[in-house]
C-alpha positions as CSV (number, residue, x, y, z in Angstrom):
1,X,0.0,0.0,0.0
2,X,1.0,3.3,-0.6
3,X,0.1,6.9,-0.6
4,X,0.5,9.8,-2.4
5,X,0.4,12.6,0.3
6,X,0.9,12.7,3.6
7,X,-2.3,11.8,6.2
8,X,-4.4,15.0,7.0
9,X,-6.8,15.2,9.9
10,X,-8.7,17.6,7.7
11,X,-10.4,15.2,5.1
12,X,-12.4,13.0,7.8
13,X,-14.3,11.0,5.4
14,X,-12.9,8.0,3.6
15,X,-14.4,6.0,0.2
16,X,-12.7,2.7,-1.1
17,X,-13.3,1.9,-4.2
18,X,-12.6,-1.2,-6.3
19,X,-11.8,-1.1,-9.8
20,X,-10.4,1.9,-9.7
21,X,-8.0,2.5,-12.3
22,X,-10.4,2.8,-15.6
23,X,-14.1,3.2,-16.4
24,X,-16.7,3.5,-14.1
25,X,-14.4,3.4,-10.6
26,X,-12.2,6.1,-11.8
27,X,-15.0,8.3,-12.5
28,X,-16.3,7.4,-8.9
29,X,-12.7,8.2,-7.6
30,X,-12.7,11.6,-9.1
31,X,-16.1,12.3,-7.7
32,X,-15.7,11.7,-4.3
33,X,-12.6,13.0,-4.2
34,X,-14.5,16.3,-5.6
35,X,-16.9,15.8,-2.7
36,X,-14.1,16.0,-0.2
37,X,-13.4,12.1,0.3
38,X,-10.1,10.5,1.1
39,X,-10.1,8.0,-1.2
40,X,-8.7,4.2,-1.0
41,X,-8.2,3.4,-4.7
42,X,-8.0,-0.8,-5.1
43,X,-7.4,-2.2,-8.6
44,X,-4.6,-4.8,-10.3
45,X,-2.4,-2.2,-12.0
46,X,-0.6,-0.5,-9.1
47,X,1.6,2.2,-11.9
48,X,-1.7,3.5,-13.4
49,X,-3.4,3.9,-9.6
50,X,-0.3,5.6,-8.7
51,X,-1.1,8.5,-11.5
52,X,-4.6,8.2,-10.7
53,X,-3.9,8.8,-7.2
54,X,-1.3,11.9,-8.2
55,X,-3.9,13.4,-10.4
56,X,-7.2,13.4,-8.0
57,X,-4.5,14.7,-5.0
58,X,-3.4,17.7,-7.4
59,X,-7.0,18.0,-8.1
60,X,-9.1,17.7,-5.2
61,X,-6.3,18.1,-2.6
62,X,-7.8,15.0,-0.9
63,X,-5.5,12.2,0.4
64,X,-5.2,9.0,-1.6
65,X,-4.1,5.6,-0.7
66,X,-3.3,3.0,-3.3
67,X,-3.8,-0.6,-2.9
68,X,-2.9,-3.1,-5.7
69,X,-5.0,-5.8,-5.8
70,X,-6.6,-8.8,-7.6
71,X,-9.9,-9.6,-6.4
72,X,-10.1,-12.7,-8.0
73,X,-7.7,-14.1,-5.9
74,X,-8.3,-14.8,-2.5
75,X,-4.6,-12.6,-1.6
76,X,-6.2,-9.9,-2.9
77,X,-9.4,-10.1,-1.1
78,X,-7.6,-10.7,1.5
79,X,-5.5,-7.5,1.7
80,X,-8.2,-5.4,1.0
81,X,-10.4,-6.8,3.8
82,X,-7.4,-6.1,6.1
83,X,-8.5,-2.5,4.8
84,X,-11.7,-2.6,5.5
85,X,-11.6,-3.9,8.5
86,X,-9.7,-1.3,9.9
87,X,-11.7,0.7,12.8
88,X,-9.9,4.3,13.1
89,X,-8.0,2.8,16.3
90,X,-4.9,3.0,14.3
91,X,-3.1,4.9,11.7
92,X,-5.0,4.2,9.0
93,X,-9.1,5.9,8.6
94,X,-12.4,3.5,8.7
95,X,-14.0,3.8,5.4
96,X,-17.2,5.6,5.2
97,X,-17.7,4.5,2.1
98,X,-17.2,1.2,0.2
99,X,-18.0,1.6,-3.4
100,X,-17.7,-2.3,-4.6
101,X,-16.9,-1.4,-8.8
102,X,-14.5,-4.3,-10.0
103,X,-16.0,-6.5,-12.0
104,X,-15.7,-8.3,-15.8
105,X,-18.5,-9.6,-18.2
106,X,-17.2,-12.5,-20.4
107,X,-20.2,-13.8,-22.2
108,X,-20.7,-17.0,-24.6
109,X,-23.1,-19.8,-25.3
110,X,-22.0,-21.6,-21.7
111,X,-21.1,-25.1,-23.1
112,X,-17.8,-23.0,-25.0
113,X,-17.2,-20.7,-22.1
114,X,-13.8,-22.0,-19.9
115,X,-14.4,-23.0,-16.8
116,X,-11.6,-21.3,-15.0
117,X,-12.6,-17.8,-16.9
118,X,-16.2,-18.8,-15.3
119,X,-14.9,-19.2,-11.9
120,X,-12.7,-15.8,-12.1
121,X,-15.9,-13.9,-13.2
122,X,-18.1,-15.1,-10.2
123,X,-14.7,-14.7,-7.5
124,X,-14.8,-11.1,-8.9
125,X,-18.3,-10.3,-9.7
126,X,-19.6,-12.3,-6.6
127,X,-17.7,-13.5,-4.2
128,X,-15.4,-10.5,-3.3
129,X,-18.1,-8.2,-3.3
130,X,-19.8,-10.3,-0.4
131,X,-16.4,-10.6,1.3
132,X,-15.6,-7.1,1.6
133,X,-19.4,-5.8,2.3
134,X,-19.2,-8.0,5.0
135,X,-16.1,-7.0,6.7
136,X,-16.4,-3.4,6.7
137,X,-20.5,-3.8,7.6
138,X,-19.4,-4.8,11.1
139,X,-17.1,-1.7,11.8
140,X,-19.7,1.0,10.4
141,X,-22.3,-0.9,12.7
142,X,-20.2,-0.7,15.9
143,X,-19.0,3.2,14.6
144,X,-22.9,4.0,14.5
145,X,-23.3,2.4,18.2
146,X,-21.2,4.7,19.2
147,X,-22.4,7.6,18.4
148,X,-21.2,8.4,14.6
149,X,-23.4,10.3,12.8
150,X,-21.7,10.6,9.4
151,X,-23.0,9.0,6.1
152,X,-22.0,5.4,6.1
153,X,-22.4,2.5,4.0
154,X,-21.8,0.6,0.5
155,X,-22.6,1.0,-3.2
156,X,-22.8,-1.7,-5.3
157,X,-22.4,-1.5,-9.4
158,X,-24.2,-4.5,-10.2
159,X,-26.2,-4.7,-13.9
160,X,-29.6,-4.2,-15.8
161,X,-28.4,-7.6,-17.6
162,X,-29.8,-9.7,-14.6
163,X,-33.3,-8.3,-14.7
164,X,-34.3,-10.5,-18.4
165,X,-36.1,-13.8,-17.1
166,X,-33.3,-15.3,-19.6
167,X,-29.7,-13.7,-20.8
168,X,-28.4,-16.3,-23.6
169,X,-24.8,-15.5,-24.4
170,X,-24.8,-13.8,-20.8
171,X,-26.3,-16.4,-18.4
172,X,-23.0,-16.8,-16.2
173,X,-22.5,-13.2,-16.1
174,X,-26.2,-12.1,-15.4
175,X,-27.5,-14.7,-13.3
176,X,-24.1,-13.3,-10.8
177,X,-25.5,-9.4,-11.2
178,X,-29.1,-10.4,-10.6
179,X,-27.4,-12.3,-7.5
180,X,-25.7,-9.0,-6.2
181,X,-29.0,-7.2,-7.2
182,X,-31.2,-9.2,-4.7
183,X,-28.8,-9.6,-2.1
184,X,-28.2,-5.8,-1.8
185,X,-31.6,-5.0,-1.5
186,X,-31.8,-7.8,1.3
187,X,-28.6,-6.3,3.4
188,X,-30.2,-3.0,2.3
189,X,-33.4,-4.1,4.1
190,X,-31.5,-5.4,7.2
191,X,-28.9,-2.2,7.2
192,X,-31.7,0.8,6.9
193,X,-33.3,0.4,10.3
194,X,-29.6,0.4,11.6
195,X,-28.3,3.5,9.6
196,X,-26.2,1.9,7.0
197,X,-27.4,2.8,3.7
198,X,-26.7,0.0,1.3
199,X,-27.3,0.9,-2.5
200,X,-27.6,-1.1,-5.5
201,X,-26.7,0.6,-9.4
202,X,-27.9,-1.4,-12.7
203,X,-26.1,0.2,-15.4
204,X,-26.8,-0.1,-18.9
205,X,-24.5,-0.3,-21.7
206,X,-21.5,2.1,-20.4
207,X,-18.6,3.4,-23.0
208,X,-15.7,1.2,-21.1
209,X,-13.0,-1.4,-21.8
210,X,-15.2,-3.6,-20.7
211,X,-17.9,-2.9,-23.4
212,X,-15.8,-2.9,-25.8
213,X,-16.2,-5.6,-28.2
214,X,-20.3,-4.5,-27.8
215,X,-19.3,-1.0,-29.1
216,X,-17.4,-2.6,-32.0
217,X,-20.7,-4.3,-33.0
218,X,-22.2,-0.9,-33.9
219,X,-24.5,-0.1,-31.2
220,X,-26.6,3.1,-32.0
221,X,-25.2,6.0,-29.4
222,X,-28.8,6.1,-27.3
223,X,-28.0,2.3,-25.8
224,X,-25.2,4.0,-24.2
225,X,-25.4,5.8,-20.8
226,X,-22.1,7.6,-19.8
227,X,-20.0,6.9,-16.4
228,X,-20.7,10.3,-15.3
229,X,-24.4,10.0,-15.4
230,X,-24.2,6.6,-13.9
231,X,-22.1,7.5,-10.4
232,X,-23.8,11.2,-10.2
233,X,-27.2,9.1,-10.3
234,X,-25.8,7.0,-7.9
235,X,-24.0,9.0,-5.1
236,X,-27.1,10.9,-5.4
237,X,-29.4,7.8,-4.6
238,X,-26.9,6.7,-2.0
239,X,-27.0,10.2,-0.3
240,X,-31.0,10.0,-0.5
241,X,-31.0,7.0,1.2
242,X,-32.7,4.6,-1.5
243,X,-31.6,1.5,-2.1
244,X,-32.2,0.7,-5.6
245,X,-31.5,3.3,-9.0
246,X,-30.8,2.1,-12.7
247,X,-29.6,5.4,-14.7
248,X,-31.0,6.6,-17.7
249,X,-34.2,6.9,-18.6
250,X,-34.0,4.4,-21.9
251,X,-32.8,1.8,-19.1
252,X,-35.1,3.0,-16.6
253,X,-38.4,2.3,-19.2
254,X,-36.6,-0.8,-20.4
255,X,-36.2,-2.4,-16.8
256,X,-40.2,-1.1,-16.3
257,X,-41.1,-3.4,-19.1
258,X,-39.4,-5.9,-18.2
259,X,-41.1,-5.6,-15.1
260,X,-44.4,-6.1,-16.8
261,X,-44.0,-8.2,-19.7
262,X,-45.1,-12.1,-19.8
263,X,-42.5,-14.3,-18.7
264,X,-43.3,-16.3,-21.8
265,X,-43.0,-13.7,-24.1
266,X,-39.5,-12.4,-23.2
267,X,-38.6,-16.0,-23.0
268,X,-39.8,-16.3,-26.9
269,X,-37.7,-12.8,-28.1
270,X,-34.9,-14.6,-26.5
271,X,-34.5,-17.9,-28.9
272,X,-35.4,-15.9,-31.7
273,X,-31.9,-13.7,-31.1
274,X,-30.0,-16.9,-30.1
């Protein structure tokens, strides 16, 4: 771990976010670190943290603390829920914050997907998002007991691509965001009452190196929805204190349909575009 300035009693309130270094979680880093957040930035490539971390502290003059890490290894959950864990007793700040952003979408008739590429997608997109939710849950809990009255609590980028009753080419990669979906609204139920405000984002289509090879099949510019309307949308939610927000409104009327469509109807669209 590493920082890039010095720790300042001034900036109180502390984010982590995962998948930090491109996309989505670097727009979230810049963001909060706008909003006056120290920032824990967590992603694999520790040199382009580093400038990331340089950049938001010449920026926002907020401090920034880089931890490389893979989540889709257990060392790398791991170190980060060290991270999380940590309570303010020590050196390092609790995190007000946990923005849980890392994730990958390989897709594929599942008979030709590999399974070890399967099992890397649902560590990442699954597992270490219920690991580290629940280690710094604990220590936000125990920080409201006594007495804290900040904002705390998680946001989780999960994906409108688990709300079809059927995802052909995506069923690995959807059935783990409608997972995370349902699951965040459950801890968000049990959290509320508490005051721990757990929220869940379902993202469209998003311009990032993830997307890319949809992008490169022509997709018309409306099925997109830009990273900085999907974190404003969702810090705002998160501040509001809902629990649930898909941004955009062509993926807000698409997941309202989908909503009210028969099952067996959807189910029918779906063979005809396998």
């Amino acid at each position: 771990m590493s920082k890039s300035t010095p720790a300042s009693p001034t900036h109180h309130r502390t984010a982590l976010v995962t998948g930090a270094s491109a996309g989505i979680g670097e727009e979230y880093a810049h963001k909060l670190g706008l909003r006056g957040y120290a920032l824990v930035l967590v992603a694999r490539r520790a040199e382009a943290l580093k400038e990331l971390a340089e950049d938001i502290t010449a920026r926002c003059g907020v401090d920034v603390e880089t931890l490389p890490a893979d989540l889709a290894t257990p060392e790398g959950v791991a170190e980060v829920t060290a991270r999380l864990r940590e309570d303010g007793s020590g050196d390092a700040a609790p995190i007000d914050l946990l923005v849980n952003n890392a994730g990958r979408g390989e897709g594929g008739h599942f008979v030709e997907q590999v399974p070890e590429e399967i099992d890397a997608m649902l560590d990442l997109n699954v597992r270490a998002v219920l690991h580290l939710t629940r280690a710094v849950l604990p220590v936000q809990l125990a920080r409201r007991t006594a007495g804290e009255t900040g904002k705390l609590g998680v946001i989780n980028v999960s994906s409108l691509a688990g709300e079809p009753v059927v995802n052909p080419g995506g069923s690995v990669y959807g059935a783990g965001k409608k997972f995370l979906t349902l699951w965040s609204e459950s801890v968000a139920a049990e959290m509320r009452p508490r005051g721990i405000q757990v929220t869940v984002v379902l993202p469209g289509f998003v311009r990032t190196d993830m997307t890319r090879g949809v992008q490169e099949r022509g997709l018309p510019e409306f099925a997109f929805v830009a990273k900085e309307h999907i974190v404003r949308d969702s810090l705002q939610t998160w501040a509001a204190g809902r629990s649930h927000v898909v941004p955009g409104a062509q993926y807000k009327t698409a997941d309202g349909l989908l909503k009210v469509l028969p099952r067996f109807l959807v189910r029918a669209v779906a063979r005809r575009m396998v």
